[in-house]
C-alpha positions as CSV (number, residue, x, y, z in Angstrom):
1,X,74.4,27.6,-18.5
2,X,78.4,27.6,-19.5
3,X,78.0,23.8,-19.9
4,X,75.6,24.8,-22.2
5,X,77.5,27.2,-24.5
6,X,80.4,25.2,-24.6
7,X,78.5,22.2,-26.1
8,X,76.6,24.8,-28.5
9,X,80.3,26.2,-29.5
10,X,82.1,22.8,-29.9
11,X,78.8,21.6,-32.1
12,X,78.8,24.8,-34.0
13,X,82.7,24.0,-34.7
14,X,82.2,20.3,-36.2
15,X,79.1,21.7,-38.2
16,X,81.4,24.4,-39.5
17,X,83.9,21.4,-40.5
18,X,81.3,19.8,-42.3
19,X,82.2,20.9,-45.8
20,X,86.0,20.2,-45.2
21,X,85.4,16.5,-44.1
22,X,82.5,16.5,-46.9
23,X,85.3,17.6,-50.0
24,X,86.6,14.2,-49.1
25,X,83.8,11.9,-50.3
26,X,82.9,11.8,-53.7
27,X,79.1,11.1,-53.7
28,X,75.8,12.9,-54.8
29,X,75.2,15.9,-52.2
30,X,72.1,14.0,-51.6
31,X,73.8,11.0,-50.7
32,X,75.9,12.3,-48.6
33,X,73.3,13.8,-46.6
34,X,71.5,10.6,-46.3
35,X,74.5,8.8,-45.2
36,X,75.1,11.2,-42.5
37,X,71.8,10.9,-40.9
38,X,71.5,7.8,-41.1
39,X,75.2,6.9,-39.2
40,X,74.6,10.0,-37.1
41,X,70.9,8.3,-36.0
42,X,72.2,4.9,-35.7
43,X,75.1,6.0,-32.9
44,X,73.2,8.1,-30.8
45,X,70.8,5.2,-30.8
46,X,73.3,2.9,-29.7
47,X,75.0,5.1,-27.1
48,X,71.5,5.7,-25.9
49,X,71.1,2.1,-25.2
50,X,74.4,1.3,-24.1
51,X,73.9,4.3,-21.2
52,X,70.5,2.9,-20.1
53,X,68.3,5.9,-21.0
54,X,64.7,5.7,-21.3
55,X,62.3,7.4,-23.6
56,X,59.7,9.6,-22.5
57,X,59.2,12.1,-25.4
58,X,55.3,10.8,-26.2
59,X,54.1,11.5,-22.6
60,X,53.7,15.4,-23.8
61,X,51.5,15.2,-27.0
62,X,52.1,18.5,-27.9
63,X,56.2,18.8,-27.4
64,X,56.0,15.8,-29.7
65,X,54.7,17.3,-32.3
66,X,56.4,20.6,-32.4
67,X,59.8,17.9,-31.9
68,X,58.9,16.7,-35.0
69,X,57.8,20.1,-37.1
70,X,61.6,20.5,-35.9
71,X,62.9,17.2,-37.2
72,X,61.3,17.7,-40.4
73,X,62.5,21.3,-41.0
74,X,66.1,20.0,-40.1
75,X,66.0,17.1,-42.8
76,X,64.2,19.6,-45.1
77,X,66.9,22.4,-44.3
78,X,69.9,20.0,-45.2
79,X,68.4,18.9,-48.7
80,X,67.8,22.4,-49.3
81,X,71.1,23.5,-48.5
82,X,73.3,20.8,-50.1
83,X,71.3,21.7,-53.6
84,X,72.0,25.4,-53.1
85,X,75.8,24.3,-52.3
86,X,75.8,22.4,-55.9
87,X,73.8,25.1,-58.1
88,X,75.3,28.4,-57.0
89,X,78.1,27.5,-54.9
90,X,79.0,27.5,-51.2
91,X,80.1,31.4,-50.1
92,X,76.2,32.9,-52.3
93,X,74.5,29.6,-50.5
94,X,76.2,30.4,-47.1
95,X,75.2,33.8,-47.5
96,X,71.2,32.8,-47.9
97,X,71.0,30.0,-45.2
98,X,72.4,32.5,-42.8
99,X,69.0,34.6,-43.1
100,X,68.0,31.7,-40.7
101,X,69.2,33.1,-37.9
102,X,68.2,36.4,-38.8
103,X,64.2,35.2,-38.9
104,X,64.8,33.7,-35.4
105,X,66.2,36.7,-33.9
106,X,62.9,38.5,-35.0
107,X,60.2,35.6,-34.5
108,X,61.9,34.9,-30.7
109,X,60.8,38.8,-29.7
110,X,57.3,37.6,-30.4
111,X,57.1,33.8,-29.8
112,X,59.1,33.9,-26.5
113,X,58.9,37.5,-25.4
114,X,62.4,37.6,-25.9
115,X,63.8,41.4,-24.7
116,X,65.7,42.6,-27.7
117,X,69.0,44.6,-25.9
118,X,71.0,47.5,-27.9
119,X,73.9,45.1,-27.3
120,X,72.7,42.1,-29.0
121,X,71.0,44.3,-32.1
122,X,74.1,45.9,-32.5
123,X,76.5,43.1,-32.2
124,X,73.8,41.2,-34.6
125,X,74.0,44.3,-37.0
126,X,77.9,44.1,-36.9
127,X,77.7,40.5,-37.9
128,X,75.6,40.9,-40.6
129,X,77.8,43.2,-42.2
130,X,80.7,41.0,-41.5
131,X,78.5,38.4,-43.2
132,X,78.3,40.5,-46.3
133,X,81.6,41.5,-46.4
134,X,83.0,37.6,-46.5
135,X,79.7,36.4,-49.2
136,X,79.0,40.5,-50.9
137,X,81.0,40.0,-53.8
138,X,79.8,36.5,-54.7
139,X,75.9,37.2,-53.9
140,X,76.5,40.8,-56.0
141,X,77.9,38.9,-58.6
142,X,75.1,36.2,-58.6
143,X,71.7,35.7,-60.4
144,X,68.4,35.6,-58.4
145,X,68.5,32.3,-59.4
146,X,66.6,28.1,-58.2
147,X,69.9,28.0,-56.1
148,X,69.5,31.3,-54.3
149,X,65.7,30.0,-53.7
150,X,67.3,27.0,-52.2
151,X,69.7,28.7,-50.2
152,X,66.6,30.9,-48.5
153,X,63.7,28.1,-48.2
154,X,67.1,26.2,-46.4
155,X,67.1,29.6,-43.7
156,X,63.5,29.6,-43.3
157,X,63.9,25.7,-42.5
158,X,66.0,26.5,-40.0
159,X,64.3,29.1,-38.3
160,X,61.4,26.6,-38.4
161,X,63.5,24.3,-36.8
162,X,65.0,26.5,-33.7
163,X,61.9,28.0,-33.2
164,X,59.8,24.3,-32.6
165,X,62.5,22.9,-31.0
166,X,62.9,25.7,-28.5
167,X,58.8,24.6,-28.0
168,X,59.3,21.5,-27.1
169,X,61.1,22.2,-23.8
170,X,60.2,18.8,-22.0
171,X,61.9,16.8,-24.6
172,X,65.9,17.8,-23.6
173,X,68.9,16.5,-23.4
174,X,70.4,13.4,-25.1
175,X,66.5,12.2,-25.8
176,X,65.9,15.3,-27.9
177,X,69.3,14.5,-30.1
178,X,68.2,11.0,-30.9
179,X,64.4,11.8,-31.6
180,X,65.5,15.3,-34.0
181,X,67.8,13.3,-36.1
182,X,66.0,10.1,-36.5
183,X,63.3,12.3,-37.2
184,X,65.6,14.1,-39.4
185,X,66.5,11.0,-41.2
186,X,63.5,9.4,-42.4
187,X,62.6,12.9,-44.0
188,X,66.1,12.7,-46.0
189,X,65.2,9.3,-46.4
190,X,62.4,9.9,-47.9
191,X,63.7,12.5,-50.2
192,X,66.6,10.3,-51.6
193,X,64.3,7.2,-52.1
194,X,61.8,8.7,-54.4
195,X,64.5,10.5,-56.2
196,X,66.6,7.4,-56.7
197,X,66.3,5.0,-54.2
198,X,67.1,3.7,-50.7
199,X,70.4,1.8,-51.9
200,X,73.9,4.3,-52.3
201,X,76.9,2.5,-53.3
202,X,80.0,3.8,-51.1
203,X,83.7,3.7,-52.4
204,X,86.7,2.2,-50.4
205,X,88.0,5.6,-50.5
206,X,84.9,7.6,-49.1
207,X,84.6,5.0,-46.1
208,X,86.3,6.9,-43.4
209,X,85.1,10.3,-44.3
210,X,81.9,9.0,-44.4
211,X,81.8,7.7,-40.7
212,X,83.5,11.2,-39.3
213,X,81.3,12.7,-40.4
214,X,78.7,10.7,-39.7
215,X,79.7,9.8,-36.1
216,X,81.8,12.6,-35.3
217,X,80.2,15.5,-37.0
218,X,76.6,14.4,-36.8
219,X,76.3,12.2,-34.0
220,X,78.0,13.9,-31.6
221,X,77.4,17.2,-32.8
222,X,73.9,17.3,-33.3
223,X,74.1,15.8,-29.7
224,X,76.0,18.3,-28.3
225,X,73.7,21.2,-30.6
226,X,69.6,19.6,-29.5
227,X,71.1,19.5,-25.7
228,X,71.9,22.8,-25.6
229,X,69.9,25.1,-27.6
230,X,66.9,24.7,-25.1
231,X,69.1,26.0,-22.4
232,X,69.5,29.0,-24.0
233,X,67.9,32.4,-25.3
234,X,67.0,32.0,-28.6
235,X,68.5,35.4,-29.6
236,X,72.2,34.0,-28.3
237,X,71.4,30.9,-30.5
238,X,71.3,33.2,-33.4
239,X,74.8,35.4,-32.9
240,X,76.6,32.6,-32.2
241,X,75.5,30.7,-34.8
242,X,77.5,32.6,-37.1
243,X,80.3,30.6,-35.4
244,X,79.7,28.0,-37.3
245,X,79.9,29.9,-41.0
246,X,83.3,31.7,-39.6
247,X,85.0,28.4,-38.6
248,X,84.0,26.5,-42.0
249,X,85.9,29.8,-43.3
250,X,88.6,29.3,-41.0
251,X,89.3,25.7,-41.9
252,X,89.2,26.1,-45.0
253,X,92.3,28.3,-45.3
254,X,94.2,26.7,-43.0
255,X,93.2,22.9,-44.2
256,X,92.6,23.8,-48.3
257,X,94.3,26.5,-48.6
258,X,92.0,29.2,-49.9
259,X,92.8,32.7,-49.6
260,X,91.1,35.4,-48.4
261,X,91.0,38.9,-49.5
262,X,91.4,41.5,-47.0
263,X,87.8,42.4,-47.2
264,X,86.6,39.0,-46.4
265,X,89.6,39.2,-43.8
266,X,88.0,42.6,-42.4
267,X,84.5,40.7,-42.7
268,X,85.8,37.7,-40.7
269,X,86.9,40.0,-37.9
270,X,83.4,41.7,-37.4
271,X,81.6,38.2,-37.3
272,X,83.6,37.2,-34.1
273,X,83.8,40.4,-32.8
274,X,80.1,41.0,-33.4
275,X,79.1,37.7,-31.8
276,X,81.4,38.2,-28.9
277,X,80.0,41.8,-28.0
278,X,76.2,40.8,-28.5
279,X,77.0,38.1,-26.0
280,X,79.1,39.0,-23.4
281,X,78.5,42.8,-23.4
282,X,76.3,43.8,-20.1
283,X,75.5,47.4,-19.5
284,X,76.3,48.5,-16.1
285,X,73.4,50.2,-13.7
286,X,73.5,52.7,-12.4
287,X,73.8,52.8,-8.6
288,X,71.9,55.2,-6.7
């Protein structure tokens, strides 16, 4: 189980770098996420190979098929979220995609039986309004607008996909990485090339961004992420998902240097300690 979480943390880290390593290739948003799943598919592939794993994901129908309602709503989610990055900006977008793990909390009480602690609703309540304190002023000053539909349709996606891929528990490990994001992929894929084609011409100077985060972020990462989400409870998938918004925040002040203003600063604070208490806080019994 702490094998577990520290794959999920380290995953949710590189995802939360995505946008800093992304501000360094100057493509379509669309482009870039076909790029990524495409190198991101083609290593864990090849490392597959190269450590003599076998497939074994069709011998359960019915995992299958919720693997790839998961693998769909993962492509979908992406697309979604990139267009909500380029009509209404990242910190309103960022704001709606994290309804995602909102939806989960509340599904996973009735899909999974999931026991909802005080603990875990009140450190989820203090992330939300640490969540709202770092987006409020940007989502207050915002439109209900086709971004802001984006940015929600992108949460739902990716409820959709915790939720099926928590299903299909037979399919684990490195096997689940390769078949979500190849999965993944050819639903990009299919976006981009009836919007404007399979072929995406790459500059010299977006190369090496390009395979980071490719390899890097989505290879490994999503590795690291599908292997370790169906180890865990579906409700600690959710708080510490906010890990990943907080350290995009992070790394951008430190790496772009963007400020923050002491509400976001305050807001910042309550994510992390929010996370941490709805996840490590037990109550104690009572001995009699």
């Amino acid at each position: 189980m702490k094998n577990a979480y520290f794959k999920y943390i380290i995953a949710l880290l590189l995802f939360g770098s995505n946008g800093i390593v992304a501000s360094y290739i100057m493509m379509n948003s669309y482009e870039i996420v076909y790029l990524r799943t495409l190198i991101g598919s083609l290593f864990l592939i090849i490392v597959f190979v190269l450590m003599k794993k076998k497939m074994q994901f069709w011998k359960n129908k019915r995992h299958l098929f919720y693997l790839a309602i998961s693998g769909i709503a993962m492509g979908a989610s992406w697309i979604l979220l990139f267009e909500a990055y380029a009509q209404i900006g990242v910190s309103i977008a960022t704001l709606a995609y994290y309804c995602g793990p909102v939806i989960v909390m509340l599904l996973s009480t009735l899909i999974f039986k999931e026991k909802m602690t005080s603990a875990k609703l009140f450190g989820f309540l203090v992330v939300i309004i640490g969540m709202l304190c770092v987006n409020g002023q940007a989502f207050t000053a915002g439109e209900i607008s086709l971004g802001l539909a984006f940015g929600i349709l992108a949460a739902i996606m990716y409820a959709v996909m915790v939720i099926f891929n928590k299903m299909a528990s037979s399919i684990q490990g490195f096997e689940n990485a390769v078949c979500q994001l190849v999965i993944g992929f050819l639903t990009v894929a299919l976006f981009v090339g009836m919007k404007q084609g399979f072929i995406v011409q790459i500059a010299d100077g977006n190369i090496l961004p390009i395979l980071i985060l490719g390899v890097v972020n989505t290879g490994i990462g999503c590795y690291f992420y599908f292997s370790s989400i169906g180890h865990l409870p579906v409700q600690s998938v959710s708080i510490l998902g906010y890990l990943e918004p907080l350290s995009a925040l992070i790394f951008s002040v430190i790496i772009l240097a963007e400020r923050l203003s002491p509400l976001q600063m305050v807001g910042a604070v309550l994510i992390l300690g929010g996370a941490a208490y709805g996840e490590l806080f037990r109550p104690k019994r009572l001995e009699r």
